[in-house]
C-alpha positions in Angstrom: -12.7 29.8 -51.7 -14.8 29.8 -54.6 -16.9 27.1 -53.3 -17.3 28.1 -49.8 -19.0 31.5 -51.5 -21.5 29.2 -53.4 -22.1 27.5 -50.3 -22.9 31.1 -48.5 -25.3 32.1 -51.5 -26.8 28.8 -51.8 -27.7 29.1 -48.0 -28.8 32.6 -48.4 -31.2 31.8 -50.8 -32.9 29.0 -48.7 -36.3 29.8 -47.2 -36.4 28.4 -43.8 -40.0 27.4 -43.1 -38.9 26.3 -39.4 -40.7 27.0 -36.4 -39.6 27.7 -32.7 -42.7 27.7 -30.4 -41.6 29.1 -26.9 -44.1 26.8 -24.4 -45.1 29.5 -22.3 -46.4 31.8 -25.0 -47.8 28.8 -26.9 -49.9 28.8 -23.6 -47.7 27.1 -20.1 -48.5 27.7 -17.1 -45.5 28.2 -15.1 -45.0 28.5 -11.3 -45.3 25.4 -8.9 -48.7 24.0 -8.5 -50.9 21.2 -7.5 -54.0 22.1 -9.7 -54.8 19.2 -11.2 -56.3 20.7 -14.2 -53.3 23.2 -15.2 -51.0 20.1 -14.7 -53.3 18.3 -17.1 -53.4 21.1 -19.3 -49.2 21.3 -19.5 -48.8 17.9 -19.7 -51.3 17.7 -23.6 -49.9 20.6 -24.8 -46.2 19.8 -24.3 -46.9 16.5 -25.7 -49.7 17.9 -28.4 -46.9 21.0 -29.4 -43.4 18.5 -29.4 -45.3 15.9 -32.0 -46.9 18.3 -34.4 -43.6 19.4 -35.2 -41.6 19.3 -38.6 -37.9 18.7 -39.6 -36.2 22.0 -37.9 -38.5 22.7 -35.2 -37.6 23.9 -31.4 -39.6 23.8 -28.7 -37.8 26.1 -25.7 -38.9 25.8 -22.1 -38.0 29.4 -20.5 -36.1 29.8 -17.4 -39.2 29.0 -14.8 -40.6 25.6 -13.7 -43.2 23.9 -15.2 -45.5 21.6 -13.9 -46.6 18.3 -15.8 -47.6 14.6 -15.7 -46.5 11.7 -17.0 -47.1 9.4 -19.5 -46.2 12.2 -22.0 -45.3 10.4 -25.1 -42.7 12.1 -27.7 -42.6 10.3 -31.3 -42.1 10.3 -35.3 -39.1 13.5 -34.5 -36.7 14.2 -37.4 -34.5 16.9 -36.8 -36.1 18.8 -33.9 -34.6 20.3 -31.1 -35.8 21.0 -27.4 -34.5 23.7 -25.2 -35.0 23.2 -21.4 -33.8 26.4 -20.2 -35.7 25.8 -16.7 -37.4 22.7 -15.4 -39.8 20.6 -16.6 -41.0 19.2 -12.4 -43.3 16.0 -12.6 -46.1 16.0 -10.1 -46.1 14.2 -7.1 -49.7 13.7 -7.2 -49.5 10.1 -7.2 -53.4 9.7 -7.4 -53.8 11.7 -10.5 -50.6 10.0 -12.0 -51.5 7.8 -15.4 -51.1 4.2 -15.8 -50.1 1.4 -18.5 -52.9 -0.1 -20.0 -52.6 -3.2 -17.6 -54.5 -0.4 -14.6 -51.6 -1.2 -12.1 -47.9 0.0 -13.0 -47.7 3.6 -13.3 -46.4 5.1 -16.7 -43.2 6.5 -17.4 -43.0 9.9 -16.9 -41.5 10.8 -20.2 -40.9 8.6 -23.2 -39.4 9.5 -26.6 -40.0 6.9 -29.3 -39.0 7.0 -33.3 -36.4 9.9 -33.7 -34.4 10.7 -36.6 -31.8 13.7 -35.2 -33.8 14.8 -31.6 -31.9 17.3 -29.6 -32.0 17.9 -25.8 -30.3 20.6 -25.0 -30.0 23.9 -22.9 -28.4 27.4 -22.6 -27.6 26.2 -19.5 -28.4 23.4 -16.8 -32.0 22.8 -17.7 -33.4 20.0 -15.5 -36.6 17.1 -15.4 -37.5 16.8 -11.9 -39.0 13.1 -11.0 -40.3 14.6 -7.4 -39.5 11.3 -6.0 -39.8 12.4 -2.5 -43.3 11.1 -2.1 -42.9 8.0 -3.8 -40.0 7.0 -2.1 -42.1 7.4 1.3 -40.7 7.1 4.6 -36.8 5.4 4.2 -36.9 1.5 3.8 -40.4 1.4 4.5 -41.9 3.3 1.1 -39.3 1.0 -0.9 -41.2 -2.1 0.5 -44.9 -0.6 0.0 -44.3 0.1 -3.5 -41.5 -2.1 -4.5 -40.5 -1.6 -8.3 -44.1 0.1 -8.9 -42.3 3.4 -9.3 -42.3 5.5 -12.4 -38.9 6.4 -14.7 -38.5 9.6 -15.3 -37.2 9.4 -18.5 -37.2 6.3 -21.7 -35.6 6.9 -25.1 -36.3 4.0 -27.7 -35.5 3.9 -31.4 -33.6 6.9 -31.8 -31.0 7.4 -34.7 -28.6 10.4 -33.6 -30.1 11.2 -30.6 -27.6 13.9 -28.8 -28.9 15.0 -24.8 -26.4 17.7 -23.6 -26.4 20.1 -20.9 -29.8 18.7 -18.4 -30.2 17.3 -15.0 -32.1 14.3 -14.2 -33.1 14.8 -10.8 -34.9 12.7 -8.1 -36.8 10.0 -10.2 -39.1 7.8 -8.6 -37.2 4.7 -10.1 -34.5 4.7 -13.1 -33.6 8.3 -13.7 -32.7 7.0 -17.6 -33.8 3.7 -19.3 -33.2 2.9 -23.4 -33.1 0.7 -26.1 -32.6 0.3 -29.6 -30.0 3.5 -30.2 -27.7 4.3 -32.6 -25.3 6.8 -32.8 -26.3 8.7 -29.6 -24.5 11.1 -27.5 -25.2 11.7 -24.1 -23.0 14.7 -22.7 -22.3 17.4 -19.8 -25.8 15.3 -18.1 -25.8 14.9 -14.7 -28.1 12.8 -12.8 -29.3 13.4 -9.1 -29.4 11.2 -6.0 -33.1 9.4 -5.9 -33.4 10.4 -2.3 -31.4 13.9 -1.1 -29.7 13.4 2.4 -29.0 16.0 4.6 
């Protein structure tokens, strides 16, 4: 008993110099769109926002979609948490979409490299939507046109306790999850969505 109550005071006393940025008031654009420039603008801040971030930090996406690109590249993370309350929906503007350095394969849509303690989660279903509709093209015949040339939605590498709870991977252009090099992950209540819906 006695310990627990040091515990309690010790933990009041601590200062918590965390910070939770909510993405639309740090400045995105929600609402489907195919303007280039606010999908561009989305797409730096999420990524410019995520990996400024300290041990203790949340970034939460609000219930309402927002449009972004791909290529966004998550890294250096210890201890920081993001909330996908709504949808984070990739663009299907395959013209504007980024490429590897190579000027022919198109990038991953989002990649998350060098975390220490990175948290996915959601208050409730929050989702990544590939768009893969217009890549996949007309069925059979889009396959062959762009054979394996198809974005991921979604690689984790080098993560130490990476937990992903509670999100929908839905309608990737290609693999709707790739990784490597992970230790001690959990991957829970995450569904992942046909790559072409049927009717």
């Amino acid at each position: 008993m006695a310990r627990l109550i040091l515990t309690m005071l010790l933990v009041g006393l601590h200062v918590c110099t965390c910070v939770v940025v909510d993405f639309k008031t740090a400045g995105g654009v929600p609402g489907e769109t195919s303007d280039h420039s606010t999908i561009k603008a989305n797409t730096a801040l999420l990524e410019r926002t995520v990996n400024s971030f300290k041990s203790g930090d949340t970034l939460i996406i609000s219930n309402e979609t927002f449009v972004v690109t791909g290529n966004i590249i998550l890294e250096n993370l210890t201890d920081v948490t993001i909330q996908i309350d709504g949808t984070l929906s990739f663009s299907d503007d395959i013209k504007h979409w980024p490429k590897e350095s190579d000027g022919e394969t198109y990038a991953t849509a989002l990649t998350i490299n060098n975390t220490t303690n990175l948290l996915i989660t959601s208050t409730g279903k929050g989702t990544l939507d590939g768009n893969g509709a217009t890549w996949w093209g007309i069925p059979y015949v889009g396959y062959l046109e762009r054979g394996k040339n198809r974005p991921p939605l979604l690689n984790v590498n080098y993560a130490t306790g990476f937990i992903m709870e509670h999100i929908l991977l839905l309608n990737s252009p290609r693999f709707h999850f790739t990784s490597s090099y992970l230790r001690q992950a959990t991957i829970r209540h995450v569904n992942a969505g046909p790559r072409r819906e049927t009717t």
